[in-house]
C-alpha positions in Angstrom: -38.1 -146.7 91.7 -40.8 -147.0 93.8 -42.7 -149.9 91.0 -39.1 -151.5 91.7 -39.0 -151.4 95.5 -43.2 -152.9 95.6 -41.4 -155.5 93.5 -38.8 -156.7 95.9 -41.4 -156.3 98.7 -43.9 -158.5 97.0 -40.8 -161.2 95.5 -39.4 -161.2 99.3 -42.7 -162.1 101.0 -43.4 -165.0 98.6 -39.8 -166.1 99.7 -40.1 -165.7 103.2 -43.6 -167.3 103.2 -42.7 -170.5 101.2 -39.3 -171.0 103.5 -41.3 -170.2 106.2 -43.9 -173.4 105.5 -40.7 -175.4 105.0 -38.8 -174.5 108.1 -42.3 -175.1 110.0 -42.5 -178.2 108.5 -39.4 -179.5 107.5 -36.2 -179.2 108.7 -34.4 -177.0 112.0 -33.1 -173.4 110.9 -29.8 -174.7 112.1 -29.8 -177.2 109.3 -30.0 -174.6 106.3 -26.7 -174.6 104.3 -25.0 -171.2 103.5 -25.9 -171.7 100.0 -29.7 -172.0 101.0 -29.7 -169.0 103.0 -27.6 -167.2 100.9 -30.2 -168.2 98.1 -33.2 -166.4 100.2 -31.3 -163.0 101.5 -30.0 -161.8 98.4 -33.6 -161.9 96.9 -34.0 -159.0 99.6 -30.8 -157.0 98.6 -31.1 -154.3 96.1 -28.6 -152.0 96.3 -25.8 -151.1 98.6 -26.0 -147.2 99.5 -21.9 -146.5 100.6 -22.6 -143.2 101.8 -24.5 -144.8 105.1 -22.1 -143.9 108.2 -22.7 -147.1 109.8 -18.6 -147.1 111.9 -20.4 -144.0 113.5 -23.8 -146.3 114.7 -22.1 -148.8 115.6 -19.6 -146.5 118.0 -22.6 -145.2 119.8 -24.6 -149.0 119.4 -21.1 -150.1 121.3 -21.3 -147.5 124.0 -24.6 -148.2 125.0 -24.6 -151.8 124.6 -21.1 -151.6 126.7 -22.6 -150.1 129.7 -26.0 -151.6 129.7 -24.2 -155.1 129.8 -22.0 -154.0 132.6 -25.4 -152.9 134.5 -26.6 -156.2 134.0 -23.1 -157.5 136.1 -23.7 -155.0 138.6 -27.3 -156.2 139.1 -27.1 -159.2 139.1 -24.0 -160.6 140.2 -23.9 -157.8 142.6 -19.9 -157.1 140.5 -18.8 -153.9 141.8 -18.5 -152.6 138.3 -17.6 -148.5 138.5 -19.5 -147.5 135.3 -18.4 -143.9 135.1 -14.6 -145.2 134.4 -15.7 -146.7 130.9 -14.6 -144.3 128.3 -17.1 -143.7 125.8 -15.9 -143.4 122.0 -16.6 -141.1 119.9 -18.5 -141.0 116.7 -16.1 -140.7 113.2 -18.6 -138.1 112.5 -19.2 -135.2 115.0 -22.5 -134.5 113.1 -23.9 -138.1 112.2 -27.3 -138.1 111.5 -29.2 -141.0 113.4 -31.7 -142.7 111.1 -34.3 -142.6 114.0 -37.6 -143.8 111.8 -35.6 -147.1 110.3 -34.4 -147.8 113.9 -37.7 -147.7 114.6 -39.4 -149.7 112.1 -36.8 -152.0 112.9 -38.0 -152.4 116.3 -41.7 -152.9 115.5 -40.3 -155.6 113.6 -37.9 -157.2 117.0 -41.1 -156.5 119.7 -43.4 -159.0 121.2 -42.5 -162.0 119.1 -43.5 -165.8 119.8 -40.6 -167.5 120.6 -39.3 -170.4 118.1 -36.8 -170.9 114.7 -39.6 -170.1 112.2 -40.4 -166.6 113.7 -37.1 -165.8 114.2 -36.4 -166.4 110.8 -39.0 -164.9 109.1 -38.5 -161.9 111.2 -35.3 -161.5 109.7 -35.8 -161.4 106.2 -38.2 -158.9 107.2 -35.8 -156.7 108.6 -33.3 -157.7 105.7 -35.9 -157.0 103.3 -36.5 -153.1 105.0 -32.8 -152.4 104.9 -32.4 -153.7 101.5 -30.6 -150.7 100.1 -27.7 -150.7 102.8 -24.9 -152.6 102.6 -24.5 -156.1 104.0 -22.5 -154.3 107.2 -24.6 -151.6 107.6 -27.6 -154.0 107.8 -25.7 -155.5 110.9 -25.3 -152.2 112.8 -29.0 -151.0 111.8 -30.8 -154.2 113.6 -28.4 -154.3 116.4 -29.0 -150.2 117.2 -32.7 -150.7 116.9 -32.0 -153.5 119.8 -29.7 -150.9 121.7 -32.5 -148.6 121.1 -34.8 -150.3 123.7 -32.5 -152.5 125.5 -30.4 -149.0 126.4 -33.6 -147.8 127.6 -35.3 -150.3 129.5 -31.6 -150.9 131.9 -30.9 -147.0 131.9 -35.0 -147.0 133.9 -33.8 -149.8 135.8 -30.9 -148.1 137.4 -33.3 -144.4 138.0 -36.4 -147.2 139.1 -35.8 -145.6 142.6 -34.3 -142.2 142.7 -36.9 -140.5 139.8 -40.4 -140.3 139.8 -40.5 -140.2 136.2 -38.3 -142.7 135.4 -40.2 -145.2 137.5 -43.8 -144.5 136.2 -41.7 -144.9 132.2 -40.4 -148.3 134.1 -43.3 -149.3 134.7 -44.8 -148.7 131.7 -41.8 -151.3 130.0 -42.0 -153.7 133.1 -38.9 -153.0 134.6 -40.2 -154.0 137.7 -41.2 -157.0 136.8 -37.5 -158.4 136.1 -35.7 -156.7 138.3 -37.8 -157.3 142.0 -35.8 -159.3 144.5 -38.5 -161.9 144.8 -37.8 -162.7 140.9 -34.3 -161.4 139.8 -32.6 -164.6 142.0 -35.0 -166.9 139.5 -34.0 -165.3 136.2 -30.1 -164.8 136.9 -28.8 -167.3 134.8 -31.1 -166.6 131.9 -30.1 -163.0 132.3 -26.6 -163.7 132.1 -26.8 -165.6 129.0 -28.9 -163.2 127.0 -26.3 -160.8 128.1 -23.3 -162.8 127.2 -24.7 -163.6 124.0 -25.8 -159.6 123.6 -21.4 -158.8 124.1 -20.3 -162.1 121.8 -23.1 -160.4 118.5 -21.7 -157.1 119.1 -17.9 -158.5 118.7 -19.2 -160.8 115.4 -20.2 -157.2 113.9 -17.4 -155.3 115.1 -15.2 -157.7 112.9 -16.9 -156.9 110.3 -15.9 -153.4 109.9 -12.3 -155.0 110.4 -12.4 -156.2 107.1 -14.6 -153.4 105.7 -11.6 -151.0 106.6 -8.8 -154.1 105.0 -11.0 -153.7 101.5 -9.2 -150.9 100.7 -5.8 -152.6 100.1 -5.3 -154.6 96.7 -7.1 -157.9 97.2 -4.6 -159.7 95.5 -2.4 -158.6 98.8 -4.9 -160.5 100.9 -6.3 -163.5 98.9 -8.1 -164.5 102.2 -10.3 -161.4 102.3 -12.3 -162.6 99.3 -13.5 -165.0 100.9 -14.2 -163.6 104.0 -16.4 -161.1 101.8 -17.6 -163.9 100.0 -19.6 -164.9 103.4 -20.3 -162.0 104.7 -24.0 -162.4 104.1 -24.7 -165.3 105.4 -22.7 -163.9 108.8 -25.1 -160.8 108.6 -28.1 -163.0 108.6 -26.7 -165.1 112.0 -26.1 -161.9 113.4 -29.6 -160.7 113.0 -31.1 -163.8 113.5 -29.4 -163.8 116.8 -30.6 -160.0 117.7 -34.1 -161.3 116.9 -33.7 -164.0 119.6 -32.2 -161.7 122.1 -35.0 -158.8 121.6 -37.7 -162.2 122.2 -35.5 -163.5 125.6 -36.6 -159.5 126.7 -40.4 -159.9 126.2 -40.7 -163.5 127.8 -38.4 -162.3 131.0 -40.8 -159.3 131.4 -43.9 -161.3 130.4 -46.5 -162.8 133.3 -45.2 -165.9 132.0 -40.9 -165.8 132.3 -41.2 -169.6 132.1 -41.9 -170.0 128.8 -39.3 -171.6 126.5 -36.9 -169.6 124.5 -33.6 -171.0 124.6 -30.8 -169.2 123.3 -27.9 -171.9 123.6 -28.4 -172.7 119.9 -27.8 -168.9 119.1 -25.2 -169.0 121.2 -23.0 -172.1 119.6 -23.6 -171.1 116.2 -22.6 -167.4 116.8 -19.6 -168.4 118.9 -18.9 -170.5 115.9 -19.1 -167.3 113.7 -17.0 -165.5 115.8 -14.0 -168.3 115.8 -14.2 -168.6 112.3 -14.2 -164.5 111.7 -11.1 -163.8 114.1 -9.0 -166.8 112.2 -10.1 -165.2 109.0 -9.0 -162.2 110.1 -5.8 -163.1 111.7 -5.0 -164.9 108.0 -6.2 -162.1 106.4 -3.8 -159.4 108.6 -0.9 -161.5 108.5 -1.1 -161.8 104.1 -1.4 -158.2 104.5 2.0 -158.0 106.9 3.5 -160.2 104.0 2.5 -158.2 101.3 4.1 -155.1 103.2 7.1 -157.1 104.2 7.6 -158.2 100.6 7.5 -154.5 98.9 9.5 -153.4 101.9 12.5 -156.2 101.5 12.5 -156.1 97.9 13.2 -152.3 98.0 16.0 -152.5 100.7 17.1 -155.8 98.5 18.1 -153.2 95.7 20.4 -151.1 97.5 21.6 -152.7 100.8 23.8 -151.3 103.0 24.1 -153.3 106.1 23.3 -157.6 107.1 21.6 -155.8 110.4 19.1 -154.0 108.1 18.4 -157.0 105.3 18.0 -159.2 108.7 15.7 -157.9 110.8 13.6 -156.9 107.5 13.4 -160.8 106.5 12.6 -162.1 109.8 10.7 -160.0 112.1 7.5 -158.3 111.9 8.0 -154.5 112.6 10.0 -153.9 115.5 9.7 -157.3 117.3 13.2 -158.2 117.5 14.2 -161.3 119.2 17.2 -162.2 120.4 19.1 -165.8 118.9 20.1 -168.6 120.5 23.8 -169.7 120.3 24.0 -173.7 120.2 27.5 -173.7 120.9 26.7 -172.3 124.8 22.6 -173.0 124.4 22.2 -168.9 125.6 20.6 -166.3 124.1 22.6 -163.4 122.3 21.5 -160.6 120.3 21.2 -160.2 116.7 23.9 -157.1 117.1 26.8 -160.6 116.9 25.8 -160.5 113.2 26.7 -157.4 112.5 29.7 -156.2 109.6 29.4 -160.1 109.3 29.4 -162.5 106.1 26.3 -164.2 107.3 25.0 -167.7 106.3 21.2 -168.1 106.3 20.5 -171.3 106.7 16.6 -172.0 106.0 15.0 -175.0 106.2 11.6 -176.8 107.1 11.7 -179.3 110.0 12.2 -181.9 108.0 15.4 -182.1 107.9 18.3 -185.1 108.0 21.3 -185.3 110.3 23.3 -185.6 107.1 21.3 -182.2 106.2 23.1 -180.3 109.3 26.1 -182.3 110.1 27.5 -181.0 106.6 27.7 -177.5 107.8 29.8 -178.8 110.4 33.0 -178.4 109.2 32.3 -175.3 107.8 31.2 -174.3 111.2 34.7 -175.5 112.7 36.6 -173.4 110.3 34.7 -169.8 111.0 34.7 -170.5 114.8 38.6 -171.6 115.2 40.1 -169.5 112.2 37.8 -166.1 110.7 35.5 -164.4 113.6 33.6 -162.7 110.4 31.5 -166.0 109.3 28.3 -166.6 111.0 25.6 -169.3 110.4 22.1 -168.9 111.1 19.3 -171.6 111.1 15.7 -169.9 110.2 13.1 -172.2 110.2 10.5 -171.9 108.1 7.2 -173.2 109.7 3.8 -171.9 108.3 1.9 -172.6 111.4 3.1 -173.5 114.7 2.2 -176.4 117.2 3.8 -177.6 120.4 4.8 -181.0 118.3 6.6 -179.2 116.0 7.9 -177.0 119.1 9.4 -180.1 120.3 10.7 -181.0 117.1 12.1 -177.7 116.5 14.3 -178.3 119.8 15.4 -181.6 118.9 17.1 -180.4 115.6 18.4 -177.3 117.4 20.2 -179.4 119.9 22.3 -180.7 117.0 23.5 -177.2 115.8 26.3 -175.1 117.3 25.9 -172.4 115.4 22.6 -169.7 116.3 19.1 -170.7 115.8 16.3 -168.2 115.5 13.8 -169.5 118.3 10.5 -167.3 116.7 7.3 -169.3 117.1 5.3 -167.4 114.3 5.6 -166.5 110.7 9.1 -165.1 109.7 8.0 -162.1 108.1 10.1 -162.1 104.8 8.2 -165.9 104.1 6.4 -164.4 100.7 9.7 -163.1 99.6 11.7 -166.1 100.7 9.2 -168.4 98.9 9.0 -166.1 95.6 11.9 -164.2 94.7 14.6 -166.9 96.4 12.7 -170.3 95.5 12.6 -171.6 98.7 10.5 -174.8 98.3 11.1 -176.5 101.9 14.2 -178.1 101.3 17.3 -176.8 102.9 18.9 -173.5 101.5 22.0 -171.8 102.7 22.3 -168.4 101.4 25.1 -166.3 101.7 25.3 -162.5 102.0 28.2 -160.3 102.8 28.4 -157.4 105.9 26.3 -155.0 103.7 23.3 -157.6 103.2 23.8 -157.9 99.7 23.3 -161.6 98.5 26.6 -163.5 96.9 25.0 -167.0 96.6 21.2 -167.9 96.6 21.9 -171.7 97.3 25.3 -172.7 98.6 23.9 -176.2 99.5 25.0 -178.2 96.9 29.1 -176.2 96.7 29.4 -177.3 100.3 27.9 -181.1 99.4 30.2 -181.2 96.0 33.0 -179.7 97.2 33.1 -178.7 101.1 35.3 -176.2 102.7 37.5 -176.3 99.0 34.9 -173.9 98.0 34.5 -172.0 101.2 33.6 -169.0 101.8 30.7 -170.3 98.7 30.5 -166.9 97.0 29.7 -166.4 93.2 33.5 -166.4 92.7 34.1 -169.7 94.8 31.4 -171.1 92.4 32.9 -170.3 89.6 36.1 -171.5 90.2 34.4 -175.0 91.3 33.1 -175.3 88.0 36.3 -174.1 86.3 37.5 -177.2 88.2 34.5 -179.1 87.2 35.8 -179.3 83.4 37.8 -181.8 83.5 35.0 -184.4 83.2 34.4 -183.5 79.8 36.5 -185.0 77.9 35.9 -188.3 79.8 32.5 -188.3 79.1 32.1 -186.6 75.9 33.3 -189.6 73.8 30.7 -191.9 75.6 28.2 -190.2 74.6 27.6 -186.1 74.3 24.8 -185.4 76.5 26.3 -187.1 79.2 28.2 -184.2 80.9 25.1 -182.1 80.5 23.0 -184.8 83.2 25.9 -185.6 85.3 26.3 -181.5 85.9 22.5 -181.3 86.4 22.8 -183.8 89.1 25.8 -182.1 91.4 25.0 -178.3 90.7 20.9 -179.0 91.4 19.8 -182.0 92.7 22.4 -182.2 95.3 20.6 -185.0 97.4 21.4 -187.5 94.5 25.3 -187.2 95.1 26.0 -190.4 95.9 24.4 -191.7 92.5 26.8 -189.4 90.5 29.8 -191.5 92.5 28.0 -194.0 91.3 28.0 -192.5 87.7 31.1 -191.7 87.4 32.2 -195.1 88.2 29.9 -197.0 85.9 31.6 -194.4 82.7 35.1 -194.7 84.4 34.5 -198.7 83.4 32.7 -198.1 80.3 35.3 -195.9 79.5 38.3 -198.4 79.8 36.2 -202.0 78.3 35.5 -199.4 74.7 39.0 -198.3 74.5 40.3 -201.8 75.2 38.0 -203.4 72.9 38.3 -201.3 70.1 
């Protein structure tokens, strides 16, 4: 093991050495693709060792990190920040073990560093290359507590600099003094500030991290978008570090003889914002597959043996208990979802791309509920993926064409998985019916309503089937023509319902055809 580990040590440094020349040399350390630095950090990973308590670190890292931030407010900006109301967490372990001598060797590594992209980098796969047996996470937490480690320290001094003797002569010793005099502190604010700002927006890049650490332990085919979040998690650990090295370097040239010195941290700054906008969308995709997943096991069990519309309703649109009320285009108010209840109800999904022919054919069918049977009701559910304010707009332009209610829910429905998979929705519109106790009598009753309107009304399985009964009298005008005939002419009004008007045209063209054979032969 240890022939192994002098191995890695001696492979690493050739690494870090020959980048080193390059970034010196060639190119910024802001121009690296992820595949490059990818390349050069898992030459410094080993093994992963699972049984490291890093959520209990970083929960103390967080704490101190948290208050010594808000010091910095209080100092600086003069906030009147009341420190003793912060709540500190606690630990998931009660006994966690600190790792106290890799914190520390970690630090000798952050200390005293020349500013500039080649230290900073090198510096890193140092650190990468003495943690090389933790996982990619625990890494993370390990350099960012070895930066709480002193950075704790040298604000808790600053704040008992005046009231104990000991702490000041220890203050001294770390130059508090030298930052935080009045004749100085005014010139370094904004610097200050920064290196603070960027010190809270690290320690929220890291915290996501253990997000999806804790979402690993669902089924990843549940949450196709955390494989790729994992996928990049190395390359975010590096950023992360790379950007604790930069902070720990801003503390040694603001307590140096020489605070003037360049070091500045905006690049850090963009690219770990950057890292940070691209984690929480991750995550939010990531979370919401997951809500989908659930919804989808969820509806498909109450789908089995339903027992009320209310129940199968608020399961296929709304995420847990966020119900929202409707709105009722025929007085353009809002109602509850209750004026569905011990109701035949008519979903009617759609995208936004819909026709006026597309909603003007549920018209009558509309009339007939409203002025004759109080037990009907239509719903239009768009289905929108992701929402703008254009197609906002949109979405209120084909809802002022609609009497009937309109679910007005500016996110994901949360049944979409199951909609898409077990019902075939493909974006075009869909009307399916379900009686009062939710359970489904027609997947599609689009194309009885565009075949054969309110004859076929209320578009049930049985109202299909007598349709269709109806529907075999064309046989024997066709059959003689030719035999497969009747099979593409049914295909083209019980499925592709949009070509209607060429099955008029069809039938015409074989009505003539019809009549010239028999009166020629």
């Amino acid at each position: 093991m240890l022939s192994l580990a002098q191995n890695v040590v001696s492979k690493v440094g050739i690494v870090v050495s020959g980048e080193q020349q390059r970034i010196e040399g060639e190119v910024s350390l802001f121009s690296m693709s992820d595949k490059k630095i990818t390349d050069l950090i898992y030459a410094t990973h080993v093994h992963a060792d699972d049984t490291f308590d890093e959520d209990s670190l970083f929960v103390i890292v967080e704490n101190i990190l948290t208050r010594a931030t808000q010091s910095i407010e209080k100092l600086v900006q003069g906030s009147q920040v009341h420190l003793e109301n912060i709540e500190d967490r606690a630990p998931a372990k009660a006994n966690f073990n600190v790792p106290l001598c890799t914190l520390k060797s970690i630090n000798s590594e952050l200390c005293c560093k020349a500013p500039g992209e080649a230290t900073a980098h090198k510096t890193t796969l140092s650190i990468l290359n003495k943690l090389s047996n933790y996982s990619w996470e625990a890494k993370a937490v390990l350099a960012l507590a070895a930066f709480a480690l002193e950075f704790g320290d040298f604000w808790l001094l600053a704040q008992l600099y005046q009231s104990d003797p000991l702490a000041k002569q220890l203050a001294i010793l770390k130059r508090v003094p030298t930052l935080i005099k009045p004749s100085e502190l005014p010139k370094r604010r904004q610097a200050i500030l920064e290196l603070s700002n960027l010190i809270k927006t690290t320690m929220r890049v890291i915290a996501i991290f253990d997000e999806f650490e804790k979402l690993s332990v669902y089924d990843h085919k549940d949450i196709p978008g955390l494989t790729t979040a994992l996928d990049h998690l190395p390359v975010d650990v590096y950023w992360s570090i790379l950007t604790i090295t930069a902070c720990a370097t801003k503390v040694s040239i603001l307590i140096s003889d020489e605070p003037d010195r360049p070091h500045d941290l905006s690049p850090y700054a963009q690219k770990i914002h950057y890292i940070l906008n691209q984690l929480n969308m991750q995550l939010t995709i990531c979370r919401r597959q997951l809500e989908e997943a659930e919804a989808y096991r969820k509806i498909k069990k109450i789908m089995r043996t339903p027992t009320e519309i209310m129940e199968i309703f608020k399961a296929l649109i709304f995420q847990k208990n966020n119900v929202q009320p409707l709105i009722d285009g025929s007085t353009n108010k809002t109602v509850t979802i209750e004026v569905l209840r011990k109701k035949t109800v008519f979903m009617f999904f759609s995208s936004l791309d819909i026709t006026d022919d597309d909603i003007t054919i549920l018209k009558p069918t509309y009339d007939i509920i409203t002025k004759k049977d109080t037990n009907y009701a239509i719903v239009w559910i768009p289905i929108v993926e992701q929402w703008t304010e254009e197609l906002k707009k949109k979405y209120e332009i084909l809802r002022s064409k609609m009497p009937w209610y309109s679910l007005q829910l500016f996110t994901p429905i949360s049944g979409i998985k199951f909609i898409k998979e077990e019902w075939q929705f493909q974006g075009k519109p869909m009307l399916v019916v379900t009686n009062p106790q939710g359970k489904v009598e027609n997947l599609n009753a689009f194309h009885l309503i565009r075949v054969w309107g309110l004859k076929a009304f209320p578009f049930n399985k049985k109202a299909g089937e007598d349709m269709d009964r109806e529907f075999h009298w064309i046989g024997p005008v066709v059959n003689n023509i030719h035999p497969t005939i009747e099979t593409w002419v049914k295909f083209i009004i019980l499925f592709q319902y949009h070509y209607f008007p060429y099955f008029v045209s069809l039938f015409v063209v074989l009505l003539t055809l019809k009549k010239n054979v028999t009166q020629r032969y």
